[in-house]
C-alpha positions in Angstrom: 34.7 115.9 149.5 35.4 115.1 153.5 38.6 115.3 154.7 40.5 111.8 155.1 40.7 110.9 158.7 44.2 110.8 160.4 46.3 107.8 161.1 46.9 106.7 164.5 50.4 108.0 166.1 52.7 106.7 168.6 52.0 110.1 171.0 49.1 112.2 170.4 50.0 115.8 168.8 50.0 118.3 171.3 51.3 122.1 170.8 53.7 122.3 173.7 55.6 119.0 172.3 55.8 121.2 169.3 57.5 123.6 170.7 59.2 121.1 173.1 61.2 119.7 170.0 61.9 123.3 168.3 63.6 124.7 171.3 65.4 121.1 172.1 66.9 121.8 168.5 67.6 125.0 168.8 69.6 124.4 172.1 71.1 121.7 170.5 72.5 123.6 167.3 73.6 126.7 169.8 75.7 124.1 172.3 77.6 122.5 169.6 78.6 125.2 167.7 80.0 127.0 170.9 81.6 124.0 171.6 83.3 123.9 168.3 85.3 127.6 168.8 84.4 128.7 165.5 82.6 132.2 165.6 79.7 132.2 163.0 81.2 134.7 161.0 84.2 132.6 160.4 82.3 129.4 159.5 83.4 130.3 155.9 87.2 130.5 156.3 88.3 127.1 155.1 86.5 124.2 155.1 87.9 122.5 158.5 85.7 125.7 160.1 82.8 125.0 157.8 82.5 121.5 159.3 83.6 121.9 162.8 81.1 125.2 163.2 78.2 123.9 160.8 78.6 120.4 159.7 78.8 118.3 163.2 75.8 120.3 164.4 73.6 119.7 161.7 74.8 115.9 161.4 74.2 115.0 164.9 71.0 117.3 164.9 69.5 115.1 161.5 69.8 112.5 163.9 67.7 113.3 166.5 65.4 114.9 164.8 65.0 111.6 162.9 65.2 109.9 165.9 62.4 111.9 167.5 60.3 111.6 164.9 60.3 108.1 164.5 59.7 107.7 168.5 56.7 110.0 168.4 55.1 107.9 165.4 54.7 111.8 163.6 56.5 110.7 160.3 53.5 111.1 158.3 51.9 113.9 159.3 54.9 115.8 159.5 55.4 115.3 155.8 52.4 115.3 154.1 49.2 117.1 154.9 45.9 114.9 154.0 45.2 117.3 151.3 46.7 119.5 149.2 45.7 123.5 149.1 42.7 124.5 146.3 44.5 127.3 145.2 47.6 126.2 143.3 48.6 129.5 141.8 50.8 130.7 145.0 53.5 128.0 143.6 54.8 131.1 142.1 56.6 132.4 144.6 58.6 128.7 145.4 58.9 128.6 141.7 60.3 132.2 141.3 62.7 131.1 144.1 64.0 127.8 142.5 65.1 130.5 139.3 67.3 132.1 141.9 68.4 129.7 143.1 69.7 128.8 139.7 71.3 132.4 139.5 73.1 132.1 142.4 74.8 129.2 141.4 75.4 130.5 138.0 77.2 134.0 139.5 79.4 131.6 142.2 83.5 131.8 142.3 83.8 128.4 141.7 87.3 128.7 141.1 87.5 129.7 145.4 86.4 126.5 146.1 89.2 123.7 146.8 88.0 120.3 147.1 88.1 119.8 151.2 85.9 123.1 151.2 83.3 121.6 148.9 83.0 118.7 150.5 82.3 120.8 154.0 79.9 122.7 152.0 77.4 119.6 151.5 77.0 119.3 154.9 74.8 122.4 154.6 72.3 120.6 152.7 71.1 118.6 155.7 69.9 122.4 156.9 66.9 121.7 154.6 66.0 118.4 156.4 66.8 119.7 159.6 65.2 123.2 160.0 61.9 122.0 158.4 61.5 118.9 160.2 61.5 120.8 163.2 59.7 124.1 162.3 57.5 123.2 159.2 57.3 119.2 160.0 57.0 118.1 163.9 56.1 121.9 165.2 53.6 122.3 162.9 51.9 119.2 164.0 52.0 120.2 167.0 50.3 123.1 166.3 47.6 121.5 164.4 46.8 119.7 167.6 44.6 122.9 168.4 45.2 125.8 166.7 43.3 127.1 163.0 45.7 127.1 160.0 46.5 130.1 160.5 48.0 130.5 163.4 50.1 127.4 162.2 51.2 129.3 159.5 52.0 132.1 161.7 54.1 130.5 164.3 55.8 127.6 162.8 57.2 130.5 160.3 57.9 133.0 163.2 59.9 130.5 164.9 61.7 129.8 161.7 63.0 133.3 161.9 64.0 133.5 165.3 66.2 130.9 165.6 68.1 132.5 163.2 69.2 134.9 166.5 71.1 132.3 167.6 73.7 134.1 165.1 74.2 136.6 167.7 75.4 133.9 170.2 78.0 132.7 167.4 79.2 136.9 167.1 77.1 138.1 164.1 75.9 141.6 164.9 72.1 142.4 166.0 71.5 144.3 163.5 72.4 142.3 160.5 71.1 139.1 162.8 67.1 141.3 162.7 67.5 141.4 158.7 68.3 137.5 158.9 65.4 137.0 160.7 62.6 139.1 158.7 64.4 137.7 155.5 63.4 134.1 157.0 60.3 134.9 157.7 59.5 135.8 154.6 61.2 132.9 153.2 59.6 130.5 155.6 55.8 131.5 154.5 57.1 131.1 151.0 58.0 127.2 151.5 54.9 126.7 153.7 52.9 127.3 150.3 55.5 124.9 148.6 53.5 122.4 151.2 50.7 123.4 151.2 50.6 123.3 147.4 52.1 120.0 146.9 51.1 118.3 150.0 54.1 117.4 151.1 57.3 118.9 153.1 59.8 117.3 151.2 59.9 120.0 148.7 60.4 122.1 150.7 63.4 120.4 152.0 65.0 120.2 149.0 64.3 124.3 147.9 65.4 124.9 151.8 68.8 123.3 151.2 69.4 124.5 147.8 68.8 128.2 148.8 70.9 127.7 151.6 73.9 126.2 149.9 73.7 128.4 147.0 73.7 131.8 149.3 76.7 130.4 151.0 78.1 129.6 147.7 77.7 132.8 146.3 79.6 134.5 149.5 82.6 132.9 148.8 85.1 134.2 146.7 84.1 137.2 143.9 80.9 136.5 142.8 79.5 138.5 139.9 77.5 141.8 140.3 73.9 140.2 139.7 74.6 138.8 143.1 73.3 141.5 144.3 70.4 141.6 142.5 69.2 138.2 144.1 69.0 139.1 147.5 66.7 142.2 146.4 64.2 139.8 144.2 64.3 137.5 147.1 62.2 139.9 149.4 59.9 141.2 146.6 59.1 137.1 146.0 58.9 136.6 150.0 56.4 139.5 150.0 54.2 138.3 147.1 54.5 135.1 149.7 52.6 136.7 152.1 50.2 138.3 149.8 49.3 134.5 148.3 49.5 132.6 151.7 46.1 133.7 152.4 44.8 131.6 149.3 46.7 128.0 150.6 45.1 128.7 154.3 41.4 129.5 153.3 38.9 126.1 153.6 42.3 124.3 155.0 41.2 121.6 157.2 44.6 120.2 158.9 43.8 120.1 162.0 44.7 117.0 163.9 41.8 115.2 165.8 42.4 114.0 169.4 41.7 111.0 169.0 44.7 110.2 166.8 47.0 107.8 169.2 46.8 104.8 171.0 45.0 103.2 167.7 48.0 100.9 167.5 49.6 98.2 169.2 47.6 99.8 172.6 50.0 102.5 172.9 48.8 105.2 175.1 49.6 109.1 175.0 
């Protein structure tokens, strides 16, 4: 079977507008919540903090990523590849994290939740939209521009895991902050197969937020002993990740052609 062709974009896929958008959002997330006074390690004090430190950012950042997007003409390849991996097995590992997801949710202090910190909380499921738009959706295009699978896999993930040491600007420790980061890492290979697997980012999105929102659930209030447990299964599932990403790379064929903009309307890159 060939490969479909791509369809024409606004602006033709290059790696450094990849990385362009990544560190725009990054920037963008680290300004606002400085701005906001709340240290990251108190975004979990009430739910006025939650929003202020987390909520706005993540808001105004949904917007211009969907903004962005829209003005690049990348929607589509952002969100779906033009085929789907031939190895479905890895969905383990995204399946094996749903389950914990589950379990966190199941172990919360519900009863430490009021109603104006719940409400806060949601906010955090726009991190799924945001964080893999930019990493997994619009930097990975830009990646496939001209780099192999591989490396797309590679980088895309890696700079999932170091934003995460923007932490250290909001007052989280270095050393706690590293752990953050490898634990992302592993996560982030682990919803690359969920797109690679399905052909499409949006599942990812939604595991992305879920995991999210259901850590930060757990963390408030006395959450039962198998807590614990979770964060330990995590790693062993983000490991097996990297075991099975090989399988969803091998024969990939992703890579975006250069002849993909200007094919409409006569817009030129």
């Amino acid at each position: 079977m060939t490969t479909p062709p791509d369809r024409p974009v606004r602006v033709r896929p290059r790696v450094w507008i990849g990385f362009a958008v990544f560190l725009g959002y990054v920037v963008l997330v680290v300004l606002m919540q400085r701005l906001s006074g709340v240290p990251y390690t108190e975004l979990g004090d009430t739910g006025g903090t939650l929003f202020r430190g987390a909520g706005i950012s993540l808001i105004v950042g949904a917007i211009l990523l969907a903004a962005t997007t829209s003005w690049l003409g990348w929607w589509r390849p952002a969100l779906f590849d033009r085929r789907r991996a031939e190895h479905r097995w890895p969905i383990v590992a995204p399946m094996l994290m749903a389950v914990l997801v589950l379990v966190n949710l199941a172990v919360t202090d519900w009863s430490a939740y009021d109603l104006g910190f719940f409400g806060a909380s949601l906010a955090l499921l726009l991190v799924g939209f945001t964080e893999e738009l930019t990493t997994r959706g619009l930097l990975l295009t830009g990646l496939r521009a001209g780099l192999s699978e591989g490396w797309v896999w590679f980088l895309s993930t890696l700079a999932f895991g170091v934003m995460h040491y923007a932490n250290v600007l909001g007052g989280q420790a270095f050393g706690p902050t590293s752990l953050q980061v490898l634990n992302a890492f592993l996560f982030g290979t682990t919803l690359y197969i969920l797109r690679r697997v399905t052909g499409s980012l949006v599942w990812a999105m939604v595991l992305h937020a879920l995991w999210d929102f259901s850590v930060f659930a757990i963390g408030k209030g006395h959450p039962a002993p198998l807590a614990g447990v979770v964060g330990i299964v995590g790693i062993v599932v983000g490991v097996l990740s990297l075991i099975a990403v090989r399988w969803v790379i091998t024969g990939t064929d992703e890579r975006i052609s250069k002849n993909v903009a200007g094919e409409r309307r006569g817009v030129s890159a």
